[in-house]
PQR file of N, CA, C, O and H, with PARSE charges and radii, in Angstrom:
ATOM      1  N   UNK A   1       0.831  -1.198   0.000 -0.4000 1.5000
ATOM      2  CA  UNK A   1       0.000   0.000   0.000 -0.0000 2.0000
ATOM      3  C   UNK A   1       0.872   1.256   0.000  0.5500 1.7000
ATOM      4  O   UNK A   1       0.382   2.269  -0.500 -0.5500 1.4000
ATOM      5  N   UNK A   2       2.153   1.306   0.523 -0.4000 1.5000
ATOM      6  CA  UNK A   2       2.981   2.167   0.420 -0.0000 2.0000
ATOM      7  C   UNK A   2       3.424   2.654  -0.320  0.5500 1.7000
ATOM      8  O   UNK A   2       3.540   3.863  -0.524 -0.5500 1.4000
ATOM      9  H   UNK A   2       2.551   0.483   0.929  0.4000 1.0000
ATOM     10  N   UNK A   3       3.926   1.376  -1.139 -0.4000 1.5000
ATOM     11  CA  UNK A   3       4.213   1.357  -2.715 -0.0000 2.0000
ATOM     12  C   UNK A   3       3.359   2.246  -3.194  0.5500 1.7000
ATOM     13  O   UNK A   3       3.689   3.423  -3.047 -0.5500 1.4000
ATOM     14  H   UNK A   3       3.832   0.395  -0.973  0.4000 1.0000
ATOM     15  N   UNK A   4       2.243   1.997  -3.786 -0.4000 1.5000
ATOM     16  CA  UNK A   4       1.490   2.248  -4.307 -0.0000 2.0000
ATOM     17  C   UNK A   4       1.060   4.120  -3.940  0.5500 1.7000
ATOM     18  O   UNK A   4       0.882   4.877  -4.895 -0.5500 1.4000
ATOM     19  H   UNK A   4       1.976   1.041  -3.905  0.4000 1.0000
ATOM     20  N   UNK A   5       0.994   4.418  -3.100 -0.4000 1.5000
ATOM     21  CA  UNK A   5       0.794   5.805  -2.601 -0.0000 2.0000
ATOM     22  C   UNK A   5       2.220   6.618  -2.945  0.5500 1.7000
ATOM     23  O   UNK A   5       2.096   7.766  -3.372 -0.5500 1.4000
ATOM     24  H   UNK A   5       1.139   3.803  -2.325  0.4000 1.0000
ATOM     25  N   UNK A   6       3.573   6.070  -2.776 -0.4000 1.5000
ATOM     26  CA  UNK A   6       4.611   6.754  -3.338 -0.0000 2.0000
ATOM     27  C   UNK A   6       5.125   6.906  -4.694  0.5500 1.7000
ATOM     28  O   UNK A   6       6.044   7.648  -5.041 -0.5500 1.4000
ATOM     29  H   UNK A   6       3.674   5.138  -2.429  0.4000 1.0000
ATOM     30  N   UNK A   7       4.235   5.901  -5.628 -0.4000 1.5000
ATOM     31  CA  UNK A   7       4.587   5.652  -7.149 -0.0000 2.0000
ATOM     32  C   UNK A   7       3.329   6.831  -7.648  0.5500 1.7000
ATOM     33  O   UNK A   7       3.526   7.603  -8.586 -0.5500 1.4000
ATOM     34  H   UNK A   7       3.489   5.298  -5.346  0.4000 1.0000
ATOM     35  N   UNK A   8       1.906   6.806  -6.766 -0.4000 1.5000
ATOM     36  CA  UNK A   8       1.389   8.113  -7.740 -0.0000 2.0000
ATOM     37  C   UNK A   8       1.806   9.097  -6.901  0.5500 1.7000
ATOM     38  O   UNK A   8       1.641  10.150  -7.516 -0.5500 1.4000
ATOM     39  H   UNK A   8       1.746   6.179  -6.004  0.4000 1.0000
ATOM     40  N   UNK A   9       2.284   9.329  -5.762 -0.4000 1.5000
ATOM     41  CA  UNK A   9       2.912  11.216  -5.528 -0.0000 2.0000
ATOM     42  C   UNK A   9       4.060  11.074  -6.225  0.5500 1.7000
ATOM     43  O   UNK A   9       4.016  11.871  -7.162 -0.5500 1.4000
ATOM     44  H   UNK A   9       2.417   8.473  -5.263  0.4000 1.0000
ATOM     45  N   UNK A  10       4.845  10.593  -6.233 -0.4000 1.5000
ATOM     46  CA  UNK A  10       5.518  10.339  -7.645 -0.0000 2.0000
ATOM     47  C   UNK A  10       5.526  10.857  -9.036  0.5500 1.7000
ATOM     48  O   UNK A  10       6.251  11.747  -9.480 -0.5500 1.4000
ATOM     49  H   UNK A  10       4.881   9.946  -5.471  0.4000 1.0000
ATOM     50  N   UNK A  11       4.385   9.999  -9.818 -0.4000 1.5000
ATOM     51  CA  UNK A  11       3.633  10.339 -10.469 -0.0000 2.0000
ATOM     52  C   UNK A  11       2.731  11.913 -10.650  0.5500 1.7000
ATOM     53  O   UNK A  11       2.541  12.369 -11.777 -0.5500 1.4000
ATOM     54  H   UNK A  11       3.796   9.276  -9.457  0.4000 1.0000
ATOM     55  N   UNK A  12       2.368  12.433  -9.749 -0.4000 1.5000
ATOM     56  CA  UNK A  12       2.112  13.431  -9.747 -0.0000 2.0000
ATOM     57  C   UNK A  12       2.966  14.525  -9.510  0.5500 1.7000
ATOM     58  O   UNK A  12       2.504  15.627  -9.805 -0.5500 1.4000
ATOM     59  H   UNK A  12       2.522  12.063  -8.833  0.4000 1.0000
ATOM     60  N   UNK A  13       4.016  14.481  -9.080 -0.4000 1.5000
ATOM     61  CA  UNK A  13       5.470  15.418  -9.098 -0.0000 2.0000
ATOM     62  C   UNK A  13       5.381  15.857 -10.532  0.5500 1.7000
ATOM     63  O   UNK A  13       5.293  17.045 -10.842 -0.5500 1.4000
ATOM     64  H   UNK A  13       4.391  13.585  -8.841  0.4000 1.0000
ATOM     65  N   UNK A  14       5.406  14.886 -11.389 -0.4000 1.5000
ATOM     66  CA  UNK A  14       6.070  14.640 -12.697 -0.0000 2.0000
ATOM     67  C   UNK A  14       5.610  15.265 -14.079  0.5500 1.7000
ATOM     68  O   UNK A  14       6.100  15.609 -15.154 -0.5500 1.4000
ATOM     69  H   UNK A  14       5.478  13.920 -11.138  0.4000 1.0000
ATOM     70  N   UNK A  15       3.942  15.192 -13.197 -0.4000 1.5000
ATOM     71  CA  UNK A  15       3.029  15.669 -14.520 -0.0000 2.0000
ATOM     72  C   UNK A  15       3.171  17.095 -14.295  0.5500 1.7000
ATOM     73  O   UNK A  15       3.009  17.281 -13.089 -0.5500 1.4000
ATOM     74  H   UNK A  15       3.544  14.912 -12.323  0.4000 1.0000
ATOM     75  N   UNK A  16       3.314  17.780 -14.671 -0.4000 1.5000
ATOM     76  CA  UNK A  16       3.590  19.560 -15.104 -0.0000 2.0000
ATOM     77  C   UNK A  16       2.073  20.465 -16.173  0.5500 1.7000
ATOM     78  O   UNK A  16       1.707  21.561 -16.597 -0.5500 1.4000
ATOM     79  H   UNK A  16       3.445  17.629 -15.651  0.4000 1.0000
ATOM     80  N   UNK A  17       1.788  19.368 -16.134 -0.4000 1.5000
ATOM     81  CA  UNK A  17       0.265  20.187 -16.850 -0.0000 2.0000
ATOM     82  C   UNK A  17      -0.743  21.063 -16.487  0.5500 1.7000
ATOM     83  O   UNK A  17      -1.192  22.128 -16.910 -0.5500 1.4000
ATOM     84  H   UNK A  17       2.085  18.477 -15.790  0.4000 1.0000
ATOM     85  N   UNK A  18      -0.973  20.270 -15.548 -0.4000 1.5000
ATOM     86  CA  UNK A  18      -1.777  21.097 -14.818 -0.0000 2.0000
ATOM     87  C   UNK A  18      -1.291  22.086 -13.801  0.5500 1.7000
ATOM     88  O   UNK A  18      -2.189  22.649 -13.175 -0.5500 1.4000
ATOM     89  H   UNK A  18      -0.608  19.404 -15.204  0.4000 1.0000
ATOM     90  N   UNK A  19      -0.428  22.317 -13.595 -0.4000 1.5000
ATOM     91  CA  UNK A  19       0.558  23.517 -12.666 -0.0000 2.0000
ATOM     92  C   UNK A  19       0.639  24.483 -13.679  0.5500 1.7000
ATOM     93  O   UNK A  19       0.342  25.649 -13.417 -0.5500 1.4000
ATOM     94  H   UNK A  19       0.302  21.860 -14.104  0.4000 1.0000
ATOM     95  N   UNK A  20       1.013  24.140 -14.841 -0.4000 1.5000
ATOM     96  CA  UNK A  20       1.054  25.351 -15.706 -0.0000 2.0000
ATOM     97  C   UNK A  20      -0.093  26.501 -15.994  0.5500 1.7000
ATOM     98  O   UNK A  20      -0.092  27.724 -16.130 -0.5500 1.4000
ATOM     99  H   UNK A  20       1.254  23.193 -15.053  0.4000 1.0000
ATOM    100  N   UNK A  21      -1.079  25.438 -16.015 -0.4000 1.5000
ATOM    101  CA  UNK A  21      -2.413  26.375 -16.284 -0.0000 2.0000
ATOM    102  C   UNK A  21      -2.725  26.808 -14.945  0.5500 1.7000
ATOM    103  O   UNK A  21      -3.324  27.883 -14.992 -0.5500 1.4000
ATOM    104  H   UNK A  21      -1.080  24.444 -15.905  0.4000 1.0000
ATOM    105  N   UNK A  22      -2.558  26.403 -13.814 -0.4000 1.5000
ATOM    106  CA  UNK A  22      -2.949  27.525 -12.594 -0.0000 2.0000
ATOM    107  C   UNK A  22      -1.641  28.433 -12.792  0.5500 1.7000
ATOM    108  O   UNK A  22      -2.041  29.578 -12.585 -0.5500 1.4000
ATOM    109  H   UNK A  22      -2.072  25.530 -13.776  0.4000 1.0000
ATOM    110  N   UNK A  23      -0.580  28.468 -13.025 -0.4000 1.5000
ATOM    111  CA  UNK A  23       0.020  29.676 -12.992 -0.0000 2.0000
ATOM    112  C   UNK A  23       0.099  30.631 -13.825  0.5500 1.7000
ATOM    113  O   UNK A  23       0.769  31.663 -13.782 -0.5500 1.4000
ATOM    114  H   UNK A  23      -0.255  27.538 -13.193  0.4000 1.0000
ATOM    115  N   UNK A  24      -0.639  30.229 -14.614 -0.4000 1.5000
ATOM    116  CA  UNK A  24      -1.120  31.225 -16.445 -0.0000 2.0000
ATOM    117  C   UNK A  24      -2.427  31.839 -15.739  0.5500 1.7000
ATOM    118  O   UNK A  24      -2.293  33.040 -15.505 -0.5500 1.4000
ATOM    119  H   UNK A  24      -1.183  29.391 -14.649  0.4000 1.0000
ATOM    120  N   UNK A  25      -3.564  31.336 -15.378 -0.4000 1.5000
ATOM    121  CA  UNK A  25      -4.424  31.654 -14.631 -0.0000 2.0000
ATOM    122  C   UNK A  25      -4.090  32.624 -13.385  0.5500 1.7000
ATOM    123  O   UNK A  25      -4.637  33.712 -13.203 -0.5500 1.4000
ATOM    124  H   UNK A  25      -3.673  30.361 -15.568  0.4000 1.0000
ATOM    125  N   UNK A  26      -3.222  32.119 -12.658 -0.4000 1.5000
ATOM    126  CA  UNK A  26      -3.063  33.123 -11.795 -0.0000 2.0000
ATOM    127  C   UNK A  26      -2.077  34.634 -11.983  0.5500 1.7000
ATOM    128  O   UNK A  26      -2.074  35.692 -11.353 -0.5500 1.4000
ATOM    129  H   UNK A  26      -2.779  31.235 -12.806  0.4000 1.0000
ATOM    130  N   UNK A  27      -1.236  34.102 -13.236 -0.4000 1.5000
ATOM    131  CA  UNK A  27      -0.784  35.265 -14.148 -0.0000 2.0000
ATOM    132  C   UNK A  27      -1.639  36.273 -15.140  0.5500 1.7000
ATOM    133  O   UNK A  27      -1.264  37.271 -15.754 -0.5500 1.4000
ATOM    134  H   UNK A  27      -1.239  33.243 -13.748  0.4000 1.0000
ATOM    135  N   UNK A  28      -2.636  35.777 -15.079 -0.4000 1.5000
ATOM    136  CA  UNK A  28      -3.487  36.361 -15.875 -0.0000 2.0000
ATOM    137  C   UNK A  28      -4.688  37.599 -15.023  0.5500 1.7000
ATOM    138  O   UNK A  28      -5.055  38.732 -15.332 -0.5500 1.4000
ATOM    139  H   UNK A  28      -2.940  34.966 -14.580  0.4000 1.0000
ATOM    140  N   UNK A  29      -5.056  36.531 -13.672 -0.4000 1.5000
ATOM    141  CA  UNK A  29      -5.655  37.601 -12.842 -0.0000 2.0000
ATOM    142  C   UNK A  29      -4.620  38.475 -12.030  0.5500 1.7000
ATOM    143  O   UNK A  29      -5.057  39.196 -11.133 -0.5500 1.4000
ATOM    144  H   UNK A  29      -4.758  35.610 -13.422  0.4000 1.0000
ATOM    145  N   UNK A  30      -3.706  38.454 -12.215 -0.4000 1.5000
ATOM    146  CA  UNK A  30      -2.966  38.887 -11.215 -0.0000 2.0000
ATOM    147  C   UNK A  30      -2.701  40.521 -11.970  0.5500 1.7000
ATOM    148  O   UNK A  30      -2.443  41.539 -11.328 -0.5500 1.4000
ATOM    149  H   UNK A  30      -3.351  37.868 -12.944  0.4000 1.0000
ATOM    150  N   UNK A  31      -2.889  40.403 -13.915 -0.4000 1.5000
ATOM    151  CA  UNK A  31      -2.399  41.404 -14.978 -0.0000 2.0000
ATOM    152  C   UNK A  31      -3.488  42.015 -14.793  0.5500 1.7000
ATOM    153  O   UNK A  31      -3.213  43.165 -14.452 -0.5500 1.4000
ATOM    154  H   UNK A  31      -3.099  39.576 -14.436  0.4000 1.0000
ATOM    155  N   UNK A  32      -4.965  41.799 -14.852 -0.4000 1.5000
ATOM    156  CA  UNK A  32      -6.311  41.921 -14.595 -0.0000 2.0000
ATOM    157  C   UNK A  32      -6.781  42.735 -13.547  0.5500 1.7000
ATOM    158  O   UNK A  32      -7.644  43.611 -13.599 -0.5500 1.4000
ATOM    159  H   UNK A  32      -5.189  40.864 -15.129  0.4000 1.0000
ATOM    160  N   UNK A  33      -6.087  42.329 -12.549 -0.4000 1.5000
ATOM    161  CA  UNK A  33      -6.089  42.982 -11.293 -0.0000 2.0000
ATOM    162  C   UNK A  33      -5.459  44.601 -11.107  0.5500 1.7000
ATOM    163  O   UNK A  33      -5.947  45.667 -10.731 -0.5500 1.4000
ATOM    164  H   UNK A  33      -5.386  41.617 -12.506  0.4000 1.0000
ATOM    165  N   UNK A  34      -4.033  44.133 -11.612 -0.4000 1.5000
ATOM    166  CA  UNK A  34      -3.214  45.945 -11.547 -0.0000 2.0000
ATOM    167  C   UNK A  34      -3.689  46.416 -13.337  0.5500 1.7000
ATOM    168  O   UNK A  34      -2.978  47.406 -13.507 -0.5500 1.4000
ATOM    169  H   UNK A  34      -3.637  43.267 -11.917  0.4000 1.0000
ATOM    170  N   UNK A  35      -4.108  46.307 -14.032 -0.4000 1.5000
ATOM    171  CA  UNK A  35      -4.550  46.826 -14.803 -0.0000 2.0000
ATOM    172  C   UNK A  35      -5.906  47.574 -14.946  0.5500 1.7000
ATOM    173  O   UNK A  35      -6.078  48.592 -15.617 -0.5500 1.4000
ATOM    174  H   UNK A  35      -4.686  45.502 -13.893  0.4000 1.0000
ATOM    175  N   UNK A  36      -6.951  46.838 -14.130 -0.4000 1.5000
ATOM    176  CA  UNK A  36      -7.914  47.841 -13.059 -0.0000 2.0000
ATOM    177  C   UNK A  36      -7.204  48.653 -12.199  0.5500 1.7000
ATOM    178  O   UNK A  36      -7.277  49.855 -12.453 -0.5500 1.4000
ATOM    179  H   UNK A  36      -6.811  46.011 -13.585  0.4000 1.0000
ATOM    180  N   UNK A  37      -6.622  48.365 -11.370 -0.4000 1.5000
ATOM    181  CA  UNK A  37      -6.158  49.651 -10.212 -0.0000 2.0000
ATOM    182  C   UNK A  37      -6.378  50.116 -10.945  0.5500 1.7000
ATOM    183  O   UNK A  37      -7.482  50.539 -11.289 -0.5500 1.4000
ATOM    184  H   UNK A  37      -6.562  47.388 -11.164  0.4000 1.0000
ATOM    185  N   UNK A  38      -5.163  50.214 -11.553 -0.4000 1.5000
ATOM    186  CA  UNK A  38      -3.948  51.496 -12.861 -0.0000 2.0000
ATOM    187  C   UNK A  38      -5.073  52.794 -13.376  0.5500 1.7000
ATOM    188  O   UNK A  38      -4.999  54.010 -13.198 -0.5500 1.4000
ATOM    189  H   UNK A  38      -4.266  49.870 -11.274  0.4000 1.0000
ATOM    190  N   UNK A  39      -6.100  51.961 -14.073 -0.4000 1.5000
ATOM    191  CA  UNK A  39      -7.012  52.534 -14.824 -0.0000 2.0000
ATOM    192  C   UNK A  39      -7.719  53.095 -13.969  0.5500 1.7000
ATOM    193  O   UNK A  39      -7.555  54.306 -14.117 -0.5500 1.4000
ATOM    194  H   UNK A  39      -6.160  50.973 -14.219  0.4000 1.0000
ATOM    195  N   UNK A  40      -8.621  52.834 -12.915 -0.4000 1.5000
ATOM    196  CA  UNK A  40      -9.117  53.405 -11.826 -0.0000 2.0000
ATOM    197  C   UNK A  40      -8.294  54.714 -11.142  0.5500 1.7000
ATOM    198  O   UNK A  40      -8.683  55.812 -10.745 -0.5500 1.4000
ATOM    199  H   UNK A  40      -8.754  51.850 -12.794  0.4000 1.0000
ATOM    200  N   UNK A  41      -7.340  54.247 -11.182 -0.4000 1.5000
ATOM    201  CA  UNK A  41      -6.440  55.388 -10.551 -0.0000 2.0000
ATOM    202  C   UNK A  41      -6.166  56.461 -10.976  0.5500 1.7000
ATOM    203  O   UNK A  41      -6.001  57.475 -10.298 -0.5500 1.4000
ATOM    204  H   UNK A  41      -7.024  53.354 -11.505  0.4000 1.0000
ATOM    205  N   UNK A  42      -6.054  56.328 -12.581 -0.4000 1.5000
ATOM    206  CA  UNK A  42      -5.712  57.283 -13.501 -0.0000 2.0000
ATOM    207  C   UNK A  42      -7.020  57.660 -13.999  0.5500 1.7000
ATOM    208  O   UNK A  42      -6.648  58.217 -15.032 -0.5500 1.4000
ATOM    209  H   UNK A  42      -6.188  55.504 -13.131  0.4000 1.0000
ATOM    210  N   UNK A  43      -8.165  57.751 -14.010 -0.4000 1.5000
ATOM    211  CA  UNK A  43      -9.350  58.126 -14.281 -0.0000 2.0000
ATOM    212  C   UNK A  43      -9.613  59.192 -14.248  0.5500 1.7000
ATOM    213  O   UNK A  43      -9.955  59.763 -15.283 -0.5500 1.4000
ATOM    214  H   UNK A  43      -8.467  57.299 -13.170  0.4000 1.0000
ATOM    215  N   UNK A  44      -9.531  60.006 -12.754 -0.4000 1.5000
ATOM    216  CA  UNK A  44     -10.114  61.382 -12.589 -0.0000 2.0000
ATOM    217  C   UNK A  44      -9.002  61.806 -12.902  0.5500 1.7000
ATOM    218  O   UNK A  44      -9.253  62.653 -12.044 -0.5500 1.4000
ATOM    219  H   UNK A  44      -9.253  59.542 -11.914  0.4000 1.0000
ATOM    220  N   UNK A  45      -7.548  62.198 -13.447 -0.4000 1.5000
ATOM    221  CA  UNK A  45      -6.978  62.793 -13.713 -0.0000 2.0000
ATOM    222  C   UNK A  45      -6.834  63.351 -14.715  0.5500 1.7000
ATOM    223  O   UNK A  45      -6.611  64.533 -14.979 -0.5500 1.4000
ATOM    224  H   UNK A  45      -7.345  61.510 -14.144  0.4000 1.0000
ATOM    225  N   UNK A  46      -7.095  61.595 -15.905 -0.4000 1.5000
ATOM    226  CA  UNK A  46      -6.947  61.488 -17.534 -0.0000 2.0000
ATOM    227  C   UNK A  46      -8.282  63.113 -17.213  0.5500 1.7000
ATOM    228  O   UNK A  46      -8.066  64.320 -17.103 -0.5500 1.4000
ATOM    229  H   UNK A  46      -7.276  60.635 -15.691  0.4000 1.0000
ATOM    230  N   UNK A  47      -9.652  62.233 -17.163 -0.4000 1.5000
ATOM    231  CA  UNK A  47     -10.651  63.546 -17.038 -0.0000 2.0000
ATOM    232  C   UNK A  47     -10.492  64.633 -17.101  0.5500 1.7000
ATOM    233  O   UNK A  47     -10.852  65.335 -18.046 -0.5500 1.4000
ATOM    234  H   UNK A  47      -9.827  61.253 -17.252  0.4000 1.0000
ATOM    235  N   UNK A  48      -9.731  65.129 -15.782 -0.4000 1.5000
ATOM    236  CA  UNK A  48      -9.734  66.614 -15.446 -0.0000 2.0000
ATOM    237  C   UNK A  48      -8.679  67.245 -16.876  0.5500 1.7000
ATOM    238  O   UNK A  48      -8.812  68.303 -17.493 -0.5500 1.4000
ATOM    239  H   UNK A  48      -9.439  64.559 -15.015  0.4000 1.0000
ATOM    240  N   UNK A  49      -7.578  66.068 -17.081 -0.4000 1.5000
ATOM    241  CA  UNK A  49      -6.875  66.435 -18.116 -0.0000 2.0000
ATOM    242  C   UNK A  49      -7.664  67.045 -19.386  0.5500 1.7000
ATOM    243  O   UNK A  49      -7.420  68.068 -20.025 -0.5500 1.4000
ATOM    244  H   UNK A  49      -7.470  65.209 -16.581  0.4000 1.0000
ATOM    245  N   UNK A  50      -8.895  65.895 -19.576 -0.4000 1.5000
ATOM    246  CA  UNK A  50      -9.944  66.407 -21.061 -0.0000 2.0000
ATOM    247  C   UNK A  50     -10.382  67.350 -20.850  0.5500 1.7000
ATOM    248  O   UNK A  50     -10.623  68.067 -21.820 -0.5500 1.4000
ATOM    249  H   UNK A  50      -9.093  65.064 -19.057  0.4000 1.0000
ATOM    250  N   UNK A  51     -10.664  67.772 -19.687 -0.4000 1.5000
ATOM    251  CA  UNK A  51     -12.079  69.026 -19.330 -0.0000 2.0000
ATOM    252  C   UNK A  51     -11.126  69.986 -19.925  0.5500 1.7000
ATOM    253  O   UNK A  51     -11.440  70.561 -20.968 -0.5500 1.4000
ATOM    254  H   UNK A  51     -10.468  67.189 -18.898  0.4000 1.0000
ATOM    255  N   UNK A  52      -9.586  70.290 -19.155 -0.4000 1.5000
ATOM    256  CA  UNK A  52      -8.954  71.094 -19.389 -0.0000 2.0000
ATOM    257  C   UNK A  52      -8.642  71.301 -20.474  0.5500 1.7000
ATOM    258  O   UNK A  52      -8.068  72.369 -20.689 -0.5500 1.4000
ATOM    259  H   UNK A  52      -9.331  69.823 -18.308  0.4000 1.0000
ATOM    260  N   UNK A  53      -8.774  70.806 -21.071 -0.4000 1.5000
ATOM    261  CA  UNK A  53      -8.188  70.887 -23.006 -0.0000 2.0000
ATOM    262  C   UNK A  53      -9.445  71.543 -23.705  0.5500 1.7000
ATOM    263  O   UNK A  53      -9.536  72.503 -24.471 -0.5500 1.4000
ATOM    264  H   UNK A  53      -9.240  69.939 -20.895  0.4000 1.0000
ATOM    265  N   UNK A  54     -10.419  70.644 -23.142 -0.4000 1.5000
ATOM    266  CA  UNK A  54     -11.768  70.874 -24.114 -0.0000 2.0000
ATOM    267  C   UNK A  54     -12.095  72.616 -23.903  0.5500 1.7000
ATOM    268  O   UNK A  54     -12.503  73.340 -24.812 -0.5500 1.4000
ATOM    269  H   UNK A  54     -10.345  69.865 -22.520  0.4000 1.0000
ATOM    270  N   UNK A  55     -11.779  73.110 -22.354 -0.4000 1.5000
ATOM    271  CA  UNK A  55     -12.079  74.293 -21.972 -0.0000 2.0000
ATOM    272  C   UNK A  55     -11.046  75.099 -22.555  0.5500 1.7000
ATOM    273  O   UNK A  55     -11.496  76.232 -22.730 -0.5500 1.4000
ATOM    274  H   UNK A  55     -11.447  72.523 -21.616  0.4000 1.0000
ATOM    275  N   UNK A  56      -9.650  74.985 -22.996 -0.4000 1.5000
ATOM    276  CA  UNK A  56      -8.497  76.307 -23.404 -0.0000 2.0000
ATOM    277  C   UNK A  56      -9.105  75.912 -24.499  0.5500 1.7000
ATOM    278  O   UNK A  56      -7.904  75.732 -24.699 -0.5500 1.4000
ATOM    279  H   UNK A  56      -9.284  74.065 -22.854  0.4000 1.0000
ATOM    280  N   UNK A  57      -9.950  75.464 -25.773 -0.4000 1.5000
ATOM    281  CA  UNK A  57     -10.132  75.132 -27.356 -0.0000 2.0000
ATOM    282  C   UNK A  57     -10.889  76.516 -27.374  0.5500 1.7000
ATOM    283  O   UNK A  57     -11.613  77.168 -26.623 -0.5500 1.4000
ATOM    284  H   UNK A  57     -10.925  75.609 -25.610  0.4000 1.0000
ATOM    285  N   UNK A  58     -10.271  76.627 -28.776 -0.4000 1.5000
ATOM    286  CA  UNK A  58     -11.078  78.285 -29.127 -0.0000 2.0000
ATOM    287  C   UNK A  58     -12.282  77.970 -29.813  0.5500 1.7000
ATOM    288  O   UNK A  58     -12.204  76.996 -30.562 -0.5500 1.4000
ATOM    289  H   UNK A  58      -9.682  76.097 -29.386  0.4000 1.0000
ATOM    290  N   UNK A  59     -14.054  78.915 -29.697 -0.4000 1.5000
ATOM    291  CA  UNK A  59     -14.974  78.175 -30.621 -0.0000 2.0000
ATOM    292  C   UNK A  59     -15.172  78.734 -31.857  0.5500 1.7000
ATOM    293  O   UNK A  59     -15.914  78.184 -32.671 -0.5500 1.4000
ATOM    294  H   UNK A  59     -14.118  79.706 -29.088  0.4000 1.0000
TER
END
């Protein structure tokens, strides 16, 4: 029975497949994540930036 429990953790060391896709996944929310902040953050500024432009335009 020992056998047998150390040949599949073993076995499962080995396989790399499925580790990859949780760390693509978790690379992916992780880009997702600071790419909201970022944008959130920079929001009312980009803004105030447009108002200000739109307001010095001659009509």
């Amino acid at each position: 029975m020992l056998k047998l429990i150390t040949m599949a953790s073993l076995r499962l060391r080995r396989d790399e497949k499925g580790v990859t896709l949780v760390e693509y996944g978790i690379a992916i929310a992780l880009a997702v994540g600071l790419g909201t902040a970022a944008l959130t953050t920079l929001s009312g500024e980009i803004g105030a930036a447009m108002g200000a432009a739109g307001t010095a335009m001659p009509n």
